[in-house]
Residue, then its C-alpha position, 0 to 999 in steps of 0.5 A: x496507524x499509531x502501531x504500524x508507525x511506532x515499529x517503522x513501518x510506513x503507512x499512508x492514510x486514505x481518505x475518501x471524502x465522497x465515500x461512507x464506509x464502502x467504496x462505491x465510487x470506481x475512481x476511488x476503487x481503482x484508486x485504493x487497490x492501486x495504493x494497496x496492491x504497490x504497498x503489498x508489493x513493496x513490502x511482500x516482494x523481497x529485492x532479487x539477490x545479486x547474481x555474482x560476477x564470473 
């Protein structure tokens, strides 16, 4: 997180308190992809150009 912060890039932490190492629980599955997926699409899904007036 410390390199992703120190070139601006925002990141959140998550922090599972029932969970080891993996995912086990489906709250918390759905909970992640979730999180992850709208992060990716943030920063993936470039803003559409605007389309010019006639």
């Amino acid at each position: 997180m410390a390199a992703a912060a120190a070139r601006g890039v925002p990141c959140d932490r998550l922090i599972f308190d029932d969970e080891g190492h993996e995912f086990r629980r489906p709250a918390n599955r759905v909970s992640y992809v979730t999180t992850v997926t709208g992060w990716l699409s943030d920063r993936l899904n470039p803003p559409c150009p605007r389309k010019p007036e006639d």
